[in-house]
Every structure is written in structure tokens, then in C-alpha cells.
C-alpha positions in Angstrom: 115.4 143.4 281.5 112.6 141.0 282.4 110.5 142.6 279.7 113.1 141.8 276.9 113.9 138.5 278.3 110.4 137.2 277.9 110.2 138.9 274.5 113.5 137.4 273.2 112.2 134.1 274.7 109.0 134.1 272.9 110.9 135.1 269.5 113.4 132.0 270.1 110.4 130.0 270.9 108.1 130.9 267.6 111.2 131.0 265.1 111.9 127.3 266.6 108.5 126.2 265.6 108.5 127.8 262.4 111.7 125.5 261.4 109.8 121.9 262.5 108.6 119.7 259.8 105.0 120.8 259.1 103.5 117.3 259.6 100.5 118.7 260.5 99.6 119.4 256.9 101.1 116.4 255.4 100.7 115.7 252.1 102.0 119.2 250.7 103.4 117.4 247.7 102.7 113.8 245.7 103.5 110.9 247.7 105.1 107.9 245.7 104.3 104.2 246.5 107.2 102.1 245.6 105.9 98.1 244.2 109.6 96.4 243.8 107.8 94.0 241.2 106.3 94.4 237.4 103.0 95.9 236.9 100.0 93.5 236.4 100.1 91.4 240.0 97.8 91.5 242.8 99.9 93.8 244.9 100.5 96.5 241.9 96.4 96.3 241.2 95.6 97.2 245.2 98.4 99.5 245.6 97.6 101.3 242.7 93.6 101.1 244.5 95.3 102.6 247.5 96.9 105.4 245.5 93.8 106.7 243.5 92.1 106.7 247.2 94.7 108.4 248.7 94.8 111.2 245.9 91.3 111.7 246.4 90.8 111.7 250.2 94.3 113.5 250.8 93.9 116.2 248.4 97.8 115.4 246.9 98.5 113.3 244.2 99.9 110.1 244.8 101.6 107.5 242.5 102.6 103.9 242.1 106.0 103.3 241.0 107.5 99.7 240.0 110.5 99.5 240.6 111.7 95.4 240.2 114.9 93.5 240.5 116.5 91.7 243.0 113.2 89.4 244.3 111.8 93.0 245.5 115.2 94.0 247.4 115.7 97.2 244.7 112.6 98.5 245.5 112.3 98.0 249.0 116.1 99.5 249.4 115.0 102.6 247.6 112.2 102.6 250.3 114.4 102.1 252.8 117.2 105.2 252.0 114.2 107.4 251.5 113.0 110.1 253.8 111.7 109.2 256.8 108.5 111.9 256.0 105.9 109.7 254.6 106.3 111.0 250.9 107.6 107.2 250.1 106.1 104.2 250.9 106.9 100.6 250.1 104.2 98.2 249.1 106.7 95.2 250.1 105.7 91.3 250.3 106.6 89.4 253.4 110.2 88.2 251.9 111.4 91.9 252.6 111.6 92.1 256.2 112.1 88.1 256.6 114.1 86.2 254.3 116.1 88.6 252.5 117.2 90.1 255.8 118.1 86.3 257.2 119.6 85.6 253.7 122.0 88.5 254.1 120.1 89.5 250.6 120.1 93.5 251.3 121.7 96.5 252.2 118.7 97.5 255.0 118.3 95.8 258.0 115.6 94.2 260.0 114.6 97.4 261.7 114.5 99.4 258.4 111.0 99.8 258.3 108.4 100.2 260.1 104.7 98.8 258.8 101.6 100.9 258.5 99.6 97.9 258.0 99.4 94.7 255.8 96.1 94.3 253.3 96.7 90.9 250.9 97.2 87.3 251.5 98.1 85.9 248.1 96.4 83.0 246.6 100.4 81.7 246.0 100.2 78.2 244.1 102.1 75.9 242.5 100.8 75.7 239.2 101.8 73.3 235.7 99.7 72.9 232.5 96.3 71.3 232.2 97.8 68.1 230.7 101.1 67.5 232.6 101.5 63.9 234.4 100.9 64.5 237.7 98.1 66.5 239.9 99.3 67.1 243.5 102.9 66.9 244.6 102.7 63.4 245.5 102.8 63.1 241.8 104.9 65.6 241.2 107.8 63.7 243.2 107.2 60.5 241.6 107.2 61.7 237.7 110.5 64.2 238.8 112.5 60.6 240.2 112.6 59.5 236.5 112.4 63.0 234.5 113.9 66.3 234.3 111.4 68.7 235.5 111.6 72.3 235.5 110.6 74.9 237.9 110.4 79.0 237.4 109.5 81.0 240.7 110.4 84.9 241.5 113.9 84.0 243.5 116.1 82.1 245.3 116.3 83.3 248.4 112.2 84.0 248.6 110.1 82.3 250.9 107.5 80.5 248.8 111.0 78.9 246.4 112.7 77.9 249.7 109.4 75.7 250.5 109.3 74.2 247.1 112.6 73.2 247.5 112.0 72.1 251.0 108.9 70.3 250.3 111.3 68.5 247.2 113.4 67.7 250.0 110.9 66.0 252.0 109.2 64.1 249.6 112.9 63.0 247.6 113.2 64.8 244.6 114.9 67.3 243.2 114.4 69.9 240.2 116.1 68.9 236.6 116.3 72.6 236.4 114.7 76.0 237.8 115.2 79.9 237.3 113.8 83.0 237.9 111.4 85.4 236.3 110.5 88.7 237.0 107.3 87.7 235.6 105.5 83.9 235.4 102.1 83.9 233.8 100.6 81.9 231.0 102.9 82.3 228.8 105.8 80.5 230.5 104.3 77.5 230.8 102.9 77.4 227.3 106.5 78.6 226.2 107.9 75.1 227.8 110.0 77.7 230.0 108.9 76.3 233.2 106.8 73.1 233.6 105.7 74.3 237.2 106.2 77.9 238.4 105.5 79.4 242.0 103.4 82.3 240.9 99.7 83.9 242.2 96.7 82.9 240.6 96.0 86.5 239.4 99.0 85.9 236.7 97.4 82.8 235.3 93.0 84.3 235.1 93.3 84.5 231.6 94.6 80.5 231.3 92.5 79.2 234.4 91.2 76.4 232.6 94.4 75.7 230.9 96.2 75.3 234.4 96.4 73.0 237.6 97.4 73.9 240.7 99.5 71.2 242.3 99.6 72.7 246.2 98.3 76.2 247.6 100.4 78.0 249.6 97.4 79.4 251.7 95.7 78.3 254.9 92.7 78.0 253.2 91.3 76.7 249.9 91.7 78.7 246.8 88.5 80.2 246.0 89.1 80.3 242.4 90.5 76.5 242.5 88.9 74.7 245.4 89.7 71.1 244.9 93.7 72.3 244.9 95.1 70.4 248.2 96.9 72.8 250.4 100.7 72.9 250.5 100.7 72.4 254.5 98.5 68.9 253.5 100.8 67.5 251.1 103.6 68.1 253.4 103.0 68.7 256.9 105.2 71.4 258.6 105.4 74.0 255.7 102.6 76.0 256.8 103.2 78.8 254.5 100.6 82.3 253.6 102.5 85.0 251.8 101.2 88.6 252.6 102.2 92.4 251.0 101.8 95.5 253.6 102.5 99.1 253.3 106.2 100.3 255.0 107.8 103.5 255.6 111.5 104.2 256.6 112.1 104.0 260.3 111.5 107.1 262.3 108.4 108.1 260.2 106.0 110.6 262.3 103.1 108.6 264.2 100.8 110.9 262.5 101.6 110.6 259.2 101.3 106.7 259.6 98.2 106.9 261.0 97.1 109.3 258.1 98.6 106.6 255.1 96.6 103.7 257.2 93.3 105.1 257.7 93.3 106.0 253.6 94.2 102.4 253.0 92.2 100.9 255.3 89.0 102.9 253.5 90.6 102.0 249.9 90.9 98.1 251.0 86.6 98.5 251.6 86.2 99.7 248.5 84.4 98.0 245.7 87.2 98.1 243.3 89.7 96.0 246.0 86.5 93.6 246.8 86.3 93.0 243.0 89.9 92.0 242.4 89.5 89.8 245.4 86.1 87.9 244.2 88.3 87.7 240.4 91.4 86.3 242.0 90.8 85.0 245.1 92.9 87.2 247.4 92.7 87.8 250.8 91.6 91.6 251.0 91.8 93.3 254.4 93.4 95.7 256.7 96.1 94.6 259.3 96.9 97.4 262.1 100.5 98.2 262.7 100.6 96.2 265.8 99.1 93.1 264.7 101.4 93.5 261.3 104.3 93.9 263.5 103.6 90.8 265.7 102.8 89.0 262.2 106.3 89.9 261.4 108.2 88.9 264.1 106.2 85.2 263.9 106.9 85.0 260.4 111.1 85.7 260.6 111.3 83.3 263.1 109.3 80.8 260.6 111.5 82.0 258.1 114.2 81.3 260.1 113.8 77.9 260.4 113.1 77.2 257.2 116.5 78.2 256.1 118.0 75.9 259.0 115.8 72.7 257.8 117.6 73.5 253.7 120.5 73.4 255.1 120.6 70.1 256.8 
């Protein structure tokens, strides 16, 4: 009786391990990486980096899909309904697990995700043709008190739009008119369908000496623009750097994280990611999980307050 006990045990015990999740082996079949915006920006160009290393180092193929709409919240909700087994990951800018979330914008909520890492600050701007009337905000606010001035950004309820309106606030102007694009590059402005847009430099490389920047959203100068005055000069309090980092659904294996972040960690060293930072001036790096996730929390509570101060 023993004897066939321990056997039946042992049979129970093996079948059970058979029927786990072979994480072990992860990637057994492609692995998608979801960009909720167009092709052609800074964080489609590294996570499409990030994929080509990850097919080669992983020995799976791996794939960036765009999926835009919503100011990212299509995207980041397919992300977010997907399998928690590492086969979908979101490449998801900062207004995903902030403002949207505060805004009441999605279907997910706060704890949806869970970061493997962040890699880009943005070299966000405020940018208006070479020959407009005005240089920094200062002038900006001035020429806007007697004319209709009109402003395209990538959505209302995202962060770097609620700190152009907050910094119109401040400084006591408003916008004659403003709308959102999927995409803002040279072309809008020299279409007259913005006069300033919120956009990063990479969309505006091919009209750089056609363009001003009237405030960075950075904490540092713009390597591709240094003389632009920093938005957190022009108008003290909005200290505002816009980031993208690589999510997976809540409850994702440990391993299987690690695995994604050591790939991009290696693919954010590479020469290709090095060169689109020298072209565009992006930040280019690799955040751990921890430090993402206390970058996070600091951020919604920034976030957080800038909605109170709009509100006022």
C-alpha cells in the first residue's frame, strides 16, 4: 500500500508539472510589442530597435505593432486585456499609467501594468515656424492677448497639453483655437493647421531650420536646439520630462520580465539606439523596474496636481 501510495504520489506530482506554463523556455512563439501611436516617432524607432534585438538574442521573432487612437489609451488597453505571459508588451509613454488613469480616460486601472523598465526621455517642445512673432512664451502670451492663435498637440487629457494650457493660464492667455493630431510634423505648421504644436523634435529633423522651439519640456537643454529656454524657466512650477517604458499586464512571471529587460537594456547600448539619440536628441537609457516604478508613483502624484491647479 505504501509502495503504490508513493508511486501514485509521484505520478500526481509529475502530471501536475507537466500542465504549468513552461516559462522556462519563454519565447516559444513571436512576441508582439504594442506602440499606441503612428510609426515614425522616437518611441516606434527604439521599440522597433528593441524588437530586432530581441529576435536575435531570444531566438523568437518579435514584432512592433502600432496600434493609435485615443492619446495612446487603444493601444495600451489592448496591452492591458492581454495575457499576462509576456507574449505582449506595451511600449507606453508616461500619460498611460498617470493622467489617463486620473482623467478617468480608460478602461485599465492604475495597477494594470507592471513596468519592465523605462528607456527615453523625449526631447518634447513647443515648436512654431521660423518666422512667427514671438520666440519664447513670454512672447507667445503677449502676441496671443491680441490674436487668435492656434495650437495642435496629441490630446487633451495628456500631460505635456495640460501644461501648455497651464502655463497659458499662468502667464494670461488663452488659445484662439487647438485640436489634436495623431500626427504633428512639418507639415502642420507649414499647412497653417497649427501655429504651435506640442510635438518631439524627431517629428520636425527634416524642417529644423524652418522651426523654433518656444519652451522644452525637458530638464535639460535640447541638444539639437540649445538656446531653447526650458519650459520650467519660462514658468516656474511646471517642471515637466515626458518618458516611454516597456509594460506588461499585471501578474507577468518575474522571469520572463527579467528576460524582456536584460534584451532591452543590451538593445538601448546599441549603436543604432545611440544614433537616433545623437540625431534627435533623446534621452537613451535603461531604467530598472524599481526605479521605473518609484518614477511612476512621483509622476501621478505630479500629475495629480496638475489637474487640481486647471481646475481652479
Amino acid at each position: 500500500m505504501t509502495r503504490f501510495l508513493t508511486l501514485a504520489l509521484a505520478t500526481t506530482t509529475l502530471a501536475a508539472a507537466l500542465a504549468m506554463p513552461a516559462y522556462a523556455e519563454y519565447p516559444e512563439r513571436p512576441v508582439t510589442f504594442i506602440v499606441p501611436w503612428p510609426p515614425g516617432d522616437l518611441e516606434d524607432q527604439l521599440t522597433r530597435i528593441i524588437a530586432d534585438t530581441f529576435t536575435a538574442s531570444a531566438g523568437a521573432p518579435a514584432k512592433v505593432v502600432n496600434r493609435p487612437g485615443g492619446g495612446a489609451v487603444e493601444g495600451a488597453t489592448a496591452v492591458a486585456q492581454s495575457d499576462p505571459d509576456g507574449y505582449t508588451v506595451g511600449s507606453l509613454v508616461i500619460d498611460v499609467p498617470t493622467m489617463h488613469v486620473i482623467q478617468g480616460n480608460a478602461p485599465y486601472g492604475r495597477d494594470a501594468f507592471e513596468p519592465v523598465g523605462i528607456f527615453l526621455t523625449y526631447p518634447f517642445a513647443l515648436v512654431a515656424k521660423k518666422d512667427a512673432p514671438y520666440d519664447d512664451l513670454a512672447g507667445l502670451a503677449a502676441y496671443a492677448k491680441a490674436n487668435p492663435v492656434k495650437l495642435g498637440h496629441f490630446g487633451y487629457d495628456l500631460i505635456p497639453t495640460m501644461a501648455t494650457f497651464a502655463a497659458a493660464k499662468k502667464l494670461g492667455f488663452t488659445f484662439g483655437a487647438d485640436a489634436a493630431f495623431n500626427s504633428l510634423d512639418c507639415s502642420t505648421l507649414a499647412n497653417g493647421d497649427a501655429d504651435v504644436m506640442n510635438t518631439t523634435m524627431a517629428t520636425v529633423l527634416s524642417c529644423l531650420d524652418d522651426v523654433k522651439v518656444l519652451a522644452a519640456y525637458t530638464d535639460a537643454p535640447l541638444s539639437i536646439k540649445p538656446e531653447a529656454k526650458l519650459l520650467s524657466e519660462q514658468v516656474p512650477g511646471l517642471n515637466i520630462t515626458l518618458w516611454n517604458g516597456l509594460f506588461v499586464p499585471k501578474g507577468t512571471p518575474q522571469e520572463i520580465k527579467d528576460k524582456i529587460a536584460t534584451i532591452a537594456e543590451e538593445a538601448m547600448k546599441s549603436d543604432r539606439a545611440k544614433a537616433v539619440s545623437e540625431a534627435t536628441g533623446a534621452g537613451v537609457y535603461w531604467m530598472n523596474a524599481t526605479d521605473a516604478a518609484a518614477r511612476i508613483d512621483k509622476d501621478y502624484a505630479a500629475a495629480e496636481e496638475l489637474v487640481k491647479d486647471l481646475k481652479k
